[in-house]
C-alpha positions, 0 to 999 in steps of 0.5 A: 500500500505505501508502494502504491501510496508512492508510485500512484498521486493521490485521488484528488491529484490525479483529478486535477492532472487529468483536469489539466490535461482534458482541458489541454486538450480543449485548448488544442481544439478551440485552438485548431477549431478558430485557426481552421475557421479563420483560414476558411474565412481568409479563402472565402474573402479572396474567393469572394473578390475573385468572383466579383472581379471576374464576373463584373470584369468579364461583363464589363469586357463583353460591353467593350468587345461588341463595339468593335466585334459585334457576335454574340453567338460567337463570342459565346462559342469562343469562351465555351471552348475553354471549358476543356481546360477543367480537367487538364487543370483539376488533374493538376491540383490532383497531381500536386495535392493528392498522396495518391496519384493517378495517372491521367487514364485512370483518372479519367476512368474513375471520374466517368463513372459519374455517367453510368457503370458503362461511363462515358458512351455515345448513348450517354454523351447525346442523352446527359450530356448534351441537353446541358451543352445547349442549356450552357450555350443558350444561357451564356448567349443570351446573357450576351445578348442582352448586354448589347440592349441595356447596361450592365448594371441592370444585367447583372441586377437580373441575372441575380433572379435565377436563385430565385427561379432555382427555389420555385423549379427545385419546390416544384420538380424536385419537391424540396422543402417549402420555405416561406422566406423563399417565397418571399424573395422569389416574389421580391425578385418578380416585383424587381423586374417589373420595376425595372422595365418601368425604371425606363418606361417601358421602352421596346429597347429594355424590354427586350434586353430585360426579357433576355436577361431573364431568360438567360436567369431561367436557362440557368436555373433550369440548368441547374435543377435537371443537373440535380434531377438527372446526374445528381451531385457531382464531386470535383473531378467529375464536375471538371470532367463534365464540364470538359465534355461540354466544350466537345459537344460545343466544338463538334455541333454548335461550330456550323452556327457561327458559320452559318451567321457568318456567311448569312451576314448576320454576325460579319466582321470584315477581316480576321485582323481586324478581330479584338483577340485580346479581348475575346481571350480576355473575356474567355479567361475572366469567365473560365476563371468566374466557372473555376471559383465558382465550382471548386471554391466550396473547397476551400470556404463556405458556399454563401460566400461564394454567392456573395461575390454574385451580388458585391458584382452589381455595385461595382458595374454600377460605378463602372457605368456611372462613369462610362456611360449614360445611366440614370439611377433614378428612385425605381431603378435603385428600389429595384436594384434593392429589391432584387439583392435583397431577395438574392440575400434571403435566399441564402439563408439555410434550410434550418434558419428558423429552428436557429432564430427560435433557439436564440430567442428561447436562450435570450428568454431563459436568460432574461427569466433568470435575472428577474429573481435575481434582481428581486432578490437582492430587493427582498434581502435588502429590505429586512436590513433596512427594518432592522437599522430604522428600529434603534431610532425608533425605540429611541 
């Protein structure tokens, strides 16, 4: 018993040593915990002003290139075909980051299992694949397109609505949760688009311009929603091998159509010299880069940062058209603009908002309920002090 006595600390000692090494060993978590979340939050910063500056700055690009280079549907086509570049680039993030490094074969192979056990067949490629491919060249068309008609500003105002119209197609043919709140934004970004036709009075010019931008905003929410209804959730290879095989399928069938505008005059250029190539590889790297960000940053910070950078893009085309253009940004226009950021805002609350919002207020009520006694009894103890110092005097 005295060897034990000696060898082992007594019962109150070893509490306290294994007290101090539990709580080490919190300290390391917290520690480890806030320095992981800081990094998160330093990523998403940067990705936040990456997808700003590449999407207002490739918008802003287009606006410059059709003054000397008026093709839409070709510009369109020429930033498509640098989509083969995803998966050249994610094989090597996966060479450098990867302890387990494949060859590009056998890369290849294991990510065209997203399609199917057979992979990637001619069957798989026009029934999957291709159905995105004019989904992807229709909404980047008429995004374009719809630059010509109207500022940038407005265009990027409403290309924000296709978050809400991805809420009503996903509650619709998906059947995902209803929320009211959604709701809300997605009727706060209908009321925003007709503000905006009326901004400018209703002329044939915006109207048109505004009726692309909203179709580019449903191409690409229709996009999304049978991405997710047909294919599912990709992982990152796979999303880059998809992507690849969308600049196939767009230089094997849509290559004929700038031909064809070509030669019908309806999209003519004089001369190959007399092309901006600066500008149209300038736009290409701007949006390829915008697509990068947007699909692999959720790596590296959180999703809703991400979707931020979307809407911090509007600001920055607005003063970029306050001082290179002829914009009016009367009382409707901003209301507008308001509205459409505002409901863009609230559809990036979480499905579980509302259970979080009701735990705060309970904590704040059980909180608030044990202060009151609290407070009443240091009332009540203070009172009979006071009796008893006033009887002396009193009996005196």
């Amino acid at each position: 018993g005295d060897e034990r006595s000696r060898e082992s600390p007594a019962p109150a000692e070893a509490q306290m040593q294994a007290g101090a090494e539990g709580g080490g060993r919190v300290n390391r978590c917290c520690w480890k915990c806030s320095v992981t979340q800081l990094k998160k939050i330093f990523w998403g910063v940067a990705v936040v002003l990456g997808v700003c500056s590449s999407w207002s700055g490739s918008t802003q690009l287009a606006k410059l290139t059709f003054k000397k280079f008026d093709a839409p549907f070709t510009l369109t086509w020429f930033a498509t075909n640098w989509n083969f570049l995803f998966f050249p680039l994610y094989y090597l993030g996966h060479v450098f980051k990867s302890a387990e490094k494949q060859s590009p074969k056998q890369r290849y192979r294991e990510c065209c299992r997203f399609f199917g056990d057979n992979g990637l067949t001619l069957k798989v490629f026009f029934t999957k694949a291709a159905p995105f491919g004019v989904l992807w060249t229709l909404t980047n068309y008429l995004y374009l397109h719809a630059i010509k008609k109207i500022n940038t500003t407005d265009v990027s105002v409403l290309f924000c609505c296709n978050k809400a119209f991805v809420f009503l197609l996903s509650w619709i043919v998906l059947r995902d949760r209803f929320m009211g709140v959604r709701i809300v934004a997605a009727i706060f970004a209908i009321a925003g688009i007709v503000m905006m036709t009326y901004a400018d009075g209703f002329h044939s010019h915006s109207v048109i311009g505004i009726a692309l931008v909203v179709g580019s905003a449903s191409m690409s929410a229709l996009y999304k929603v049978l991405f997710k209804l047909l294919l599912g959730s990709a992982k990152f290879g796979e999303a880059a091998l998809f992507l690849s095989v969308l600049a196939v399928f767009n230089v094997l069938f849509v290559t004929c159509i700038p031909v064809i505008l070509y030669f019908t005059k309806v999209e003519y250029w004089s001369s190959f010299d007399t092309v901006p190539w600066g500008n149209l590889c300038g736009f290409s790297i701007l949006l390829l880069t915008f697509n990068i960000l947007l699909n692999f940053g959720i790596a590296i910070t959180y999703p809703t940062l991400i979707s931020l950078g979307i809407v911090l893009s509007v600001p920055v085309n607005a003063v970029v058209d306050h001082y290179t253009s002829e914009i009016v940004f009367n009382s409707v226009r901003v209301i507008a603009i308001i509205i459409i950021g505002l409901g863009f805002l609230l559809l990036l609350l979480p499905e579980e908002w509302d259970v979080w919002v009701i735990k705060l207020l309970t904590r704040l009520k059980v909180r608030k309920k044990e202060e009151i006694p609290e407070g009443n009894g240091d009332i009540a103890s203070g009172l009979p002090n006071k009796s008893r110092r006033t009887r002396p005097s009193m009996s005196s």
